[in-house]
N, C-alpha and C positions, 0 to 999 in steps of 0.2 A: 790279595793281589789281583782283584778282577779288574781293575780299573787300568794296574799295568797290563794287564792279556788283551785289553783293547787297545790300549794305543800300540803296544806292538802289532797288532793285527791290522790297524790303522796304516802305520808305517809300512808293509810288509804290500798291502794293497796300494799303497801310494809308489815306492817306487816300482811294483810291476806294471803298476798303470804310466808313469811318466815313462819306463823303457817302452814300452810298447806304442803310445804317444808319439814319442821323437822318433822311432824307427820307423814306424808308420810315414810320417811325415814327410822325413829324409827318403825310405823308400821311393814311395810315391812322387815327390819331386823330379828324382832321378829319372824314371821309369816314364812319366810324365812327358818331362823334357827329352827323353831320347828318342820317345815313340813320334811324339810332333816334330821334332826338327831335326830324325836323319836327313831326309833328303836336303834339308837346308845343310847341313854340315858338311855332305858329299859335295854339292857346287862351291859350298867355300873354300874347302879343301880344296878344289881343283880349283880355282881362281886365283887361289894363294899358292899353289905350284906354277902358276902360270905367269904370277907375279914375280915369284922368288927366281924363274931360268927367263923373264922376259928377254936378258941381254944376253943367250945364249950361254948363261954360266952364271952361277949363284951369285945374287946380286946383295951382299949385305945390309944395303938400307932397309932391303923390300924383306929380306930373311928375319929382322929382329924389329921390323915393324906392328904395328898393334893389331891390324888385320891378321898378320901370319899368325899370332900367340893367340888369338882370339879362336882362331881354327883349329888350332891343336888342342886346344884345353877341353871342348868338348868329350873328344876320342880318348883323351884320359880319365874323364868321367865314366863311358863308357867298356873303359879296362876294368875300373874300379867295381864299376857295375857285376861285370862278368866275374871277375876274381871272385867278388862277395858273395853273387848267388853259389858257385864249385864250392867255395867254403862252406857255407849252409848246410849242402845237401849232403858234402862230406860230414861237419858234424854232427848233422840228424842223424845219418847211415850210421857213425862211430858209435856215439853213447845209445841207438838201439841196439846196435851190437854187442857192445860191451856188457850192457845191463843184461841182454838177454843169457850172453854166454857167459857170465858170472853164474846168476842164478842156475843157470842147466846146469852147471859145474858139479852143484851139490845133490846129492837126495834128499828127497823132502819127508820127514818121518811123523807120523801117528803120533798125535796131541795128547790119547789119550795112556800112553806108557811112560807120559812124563806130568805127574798129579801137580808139580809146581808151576807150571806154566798151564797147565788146561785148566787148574780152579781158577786161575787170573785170567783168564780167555772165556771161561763162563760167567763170569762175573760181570763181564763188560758185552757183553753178548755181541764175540767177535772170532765167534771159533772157524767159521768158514769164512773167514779173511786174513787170517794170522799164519804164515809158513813158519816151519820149524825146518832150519838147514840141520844138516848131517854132517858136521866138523868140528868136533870139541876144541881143534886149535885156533881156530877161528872167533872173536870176540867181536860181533858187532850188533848191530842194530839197523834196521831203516824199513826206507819207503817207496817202494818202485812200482812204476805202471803208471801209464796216461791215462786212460778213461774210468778205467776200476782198479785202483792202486791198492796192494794186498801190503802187511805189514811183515819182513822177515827179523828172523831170532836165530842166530846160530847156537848149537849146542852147549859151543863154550862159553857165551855170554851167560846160558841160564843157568848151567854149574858155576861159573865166579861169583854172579852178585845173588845177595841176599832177597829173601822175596819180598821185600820192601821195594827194595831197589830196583829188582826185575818189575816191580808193580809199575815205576815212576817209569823208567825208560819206558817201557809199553804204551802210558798215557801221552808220552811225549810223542810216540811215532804216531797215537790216534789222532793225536792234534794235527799233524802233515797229512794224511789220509782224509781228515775230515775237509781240511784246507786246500786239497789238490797241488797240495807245494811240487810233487815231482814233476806236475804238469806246467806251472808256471815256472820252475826254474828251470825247467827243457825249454819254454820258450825265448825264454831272458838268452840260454845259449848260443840259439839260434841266430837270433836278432846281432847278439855280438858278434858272431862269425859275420851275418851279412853284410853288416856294418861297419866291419874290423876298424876302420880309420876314424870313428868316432872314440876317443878316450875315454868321454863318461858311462858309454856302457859299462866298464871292467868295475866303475866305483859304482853302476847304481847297482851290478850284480854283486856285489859284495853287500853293501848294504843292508838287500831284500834275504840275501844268505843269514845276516844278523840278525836282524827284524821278524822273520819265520823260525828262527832255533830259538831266540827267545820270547816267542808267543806260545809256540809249544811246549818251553819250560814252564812259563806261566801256567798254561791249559792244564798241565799237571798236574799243577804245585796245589791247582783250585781244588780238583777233587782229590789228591791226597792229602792234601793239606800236611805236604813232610816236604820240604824244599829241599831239608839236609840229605836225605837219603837217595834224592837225582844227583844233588851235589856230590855226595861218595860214590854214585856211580860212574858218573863221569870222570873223578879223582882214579879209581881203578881203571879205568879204559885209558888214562893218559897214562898211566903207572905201564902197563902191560905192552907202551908203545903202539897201541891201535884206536882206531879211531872209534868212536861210540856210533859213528853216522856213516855210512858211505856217502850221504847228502849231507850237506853239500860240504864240499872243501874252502874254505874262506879264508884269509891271511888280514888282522890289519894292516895298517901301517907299525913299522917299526919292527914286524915280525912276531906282533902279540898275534898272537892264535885265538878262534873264535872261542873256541871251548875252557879256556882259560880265564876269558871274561865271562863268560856265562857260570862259570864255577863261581866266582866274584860275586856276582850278581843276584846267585842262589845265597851265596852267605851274607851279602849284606845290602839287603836291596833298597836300604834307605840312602846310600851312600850313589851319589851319582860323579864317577868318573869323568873329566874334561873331555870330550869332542875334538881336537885335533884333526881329525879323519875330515872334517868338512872341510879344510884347507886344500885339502886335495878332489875334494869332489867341485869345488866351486869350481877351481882353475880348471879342471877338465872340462865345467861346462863351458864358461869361457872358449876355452880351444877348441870345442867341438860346435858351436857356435860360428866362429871366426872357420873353422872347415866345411862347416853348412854352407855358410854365404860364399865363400868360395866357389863352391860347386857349383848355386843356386846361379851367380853370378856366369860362370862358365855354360853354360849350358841356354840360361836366357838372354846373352851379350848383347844380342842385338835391341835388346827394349832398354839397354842401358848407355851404349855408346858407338859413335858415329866414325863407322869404316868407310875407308876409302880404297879404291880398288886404282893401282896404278894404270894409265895408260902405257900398253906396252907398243902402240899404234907407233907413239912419237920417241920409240927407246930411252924412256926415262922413267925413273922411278922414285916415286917422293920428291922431285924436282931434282934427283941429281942423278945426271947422264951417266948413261950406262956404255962402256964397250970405247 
C-alpha cells in the first residue's frame, strides 16, 4: 500500500495548500482594497448622501442609482471583513481552549504500570511523546499540540482493543504527529471562520480530514502490515458509540461518516468507490468564485465603471427634477 500512503499524502498537502491559497488571496484582496480606498469610500459615501437628500428629501432616482449601490458595497465588504477576523480570533481562543481543558481534565498516569502500551511505545521509540489519560470509560485516540504535538491514549481504549490493534491505532496517530495534521487542520479552521462566506472552505476541509485519516491508515497498514486489525479497531470504537479520533470530525455527503469508509477501504482497498462528493466541491468553487469577484469587484469599482455624481447646484438628479 505505499503508493496509496502517497498519494493520500499528496492529496492531503494539496487541499491544505489550495485552502490556504485562496484564503490568502481573498484575504489579502480585501485588506488590500480597504487599506487603499477608505478614504475614497468616505467622500463617496458622503457624495452619495448628498446626492440621495440633494432635493431636501430622499430622492429615489439618486437612492437606487449605480453611484449610490456602488458606495454601499464597499462598507459591506468591510462588515464582512470585521465579522471574519471576531470569528477567527473566536475560533483560535475556542479550540485552544477546548483542546487544552479536555486534556487538563484527565490525569496523565506512568507508562510504565501498564507493559501493553509501554512495550509498543518502546518499540517505536515514542515514550516521551505518547500520554496515557486516566479514564477507563473513555475510548479514544489522537493528536493534539501545534508545534510539538504529543500522541494521547485513554485507559479505556487500551483495556478494549487487543495489542494488535492498540499497535495500528498508535501507528496511525504517528502518522498525524509526524505529519503535523493538528497544525494544519487548526489552520484550515481558522481560514473558515475568517472566511465564513466562502463555501469551498467547509468542502476543502472535509476533504483534507479524508485525505490525512487515510494516509495515516495507510502509514499504518505499511509497517504493520495487518490492515484488518486497524479495521477491527475502528469496527469496536463505532460499536462502543465513540469516536476512535477526537480529530477530526468529517461527515460525507449523504451522512456517510468518515470512519465507515475508511473501515471500507481497510477491507477492500482494490475496490474504489464512486466520487459523488466532487459535485458538491465543484459547485462550491463556482459560488465562491462568483463571491470573490463580487467583492473584488466592490471594493475596486472604480477601475471598472463610470459614476456620475448628480448636480444638486441645478436641483436635479439623473435628469429628473427634484422638489
Amino acid at each position: 500500500m505505499k503508493h496509496i500512503d502517497e498519494n493520500q499524502q499528496g492529496k492531503a498537502r494539496l487541499y491544505f495548500s489550495l485552502t490556504v491559497f485562496i484564503n490568502l488571496v481573498i484575504s489579502s484582496v480585501i485588506v488590500t482594497g480597504v487599506v487603499i480606498g477608505i478614504k475614497g469610500y468616505m467622500s463617496d459615501t458622503w457624495f452619495a448622501y448628498k446626492a440621495v437628500t440633494c432635493c431636501g428629501s430622499i430622492c429615489p432616482k439618486c437612492f437606487f442609482a449605480l453611484y449610490t449601490i456602488a458606495a454601499i458595497l464597499p462598507w459591506a465588504c468591510i462588515v464582512i471583513l470585521f465579522m471574519g477576523i471576531c470569528a477567527a480570533v473566536y475560533k483560535a481562543l475556542y479550540l485552544l481552549h477546548r483542546n487544552y481543558s479536555f486534556i487538563r481534565s484527565f490525569r496523565s498516569l506512568s507508562l510504565e504500570n501498564y507493559p501493553k502500551i509501554n512495550n509498543i511505545v518502546h518499540r517505536m521509540h515514542f515514550h516521551d511523546q505518547l500520554v496515557l489519560l486516566d479514564n477507563s470509560e473513555l475510548r479514544c485516540a489522537f493528536t493534539s499540540g501545534l508545534w510539538r504535538p504529543k500522541i494521547y491514549l485513554s485507559l479505556g481504549i487500551c483495556a478494549y482493543l487487543t495489542k494488535k490493534e492498540l499497535m495500528a491505532v498508535f501507528l496511525h496517530e504517528v502518522q498525524h504527529k509526524k505529519s503535523k495534521d493538528p497544525l494544519r487542520l487548526f489552520i484550515i479552521q481558522i481560514f473558515d471562520a475568517l472566511n465564513f462566506f466562502l463555501p469551498v472552505n467547509h468542502y476543502l476541509y472535509i476533504l483534507f480530514s479524508a485525505a490525512s485519516e487515510k494516509a495515516a491508515d495507510d502509514s499504518a497498514v505499511n509497517i504493520s502490515r495487518e490492515p484488518i486489525e486497524l479495521a477491527s479497531a475502528l469496527v469496536k470504537i463505532c460499536k462502543s458509540r465513540q469516536t476512535a479520533a477526537l480529530y477530526p470530525s468529517a461527515s460525507y455527503f449523504k451522512g456517510q461518516n468518515i470512519i465507515e469508509d475508511r473501515i471500507r477501504r481497510l477491507l477492500e482497498p482494490q475496490v474504489t468507490p464512486p466520487c459523488l462528493f466532487k459535485t458538491y466541491v465543484y459547485s462550491s468553487g463556482l459560488l465562491s468564485l462568483f463571491i470573490a469577484t463580487t467583492i473584488y469587484v466592490s471594493l475596486f469599482y472604480k477601475f471598472f465603471i463610470s459614476t456620475h455624481i448628480p448636480d444638486c447646484k441645478t436641483r436635479t438628479c439623473h435628469m429628473a427634477r427634484c422638489g
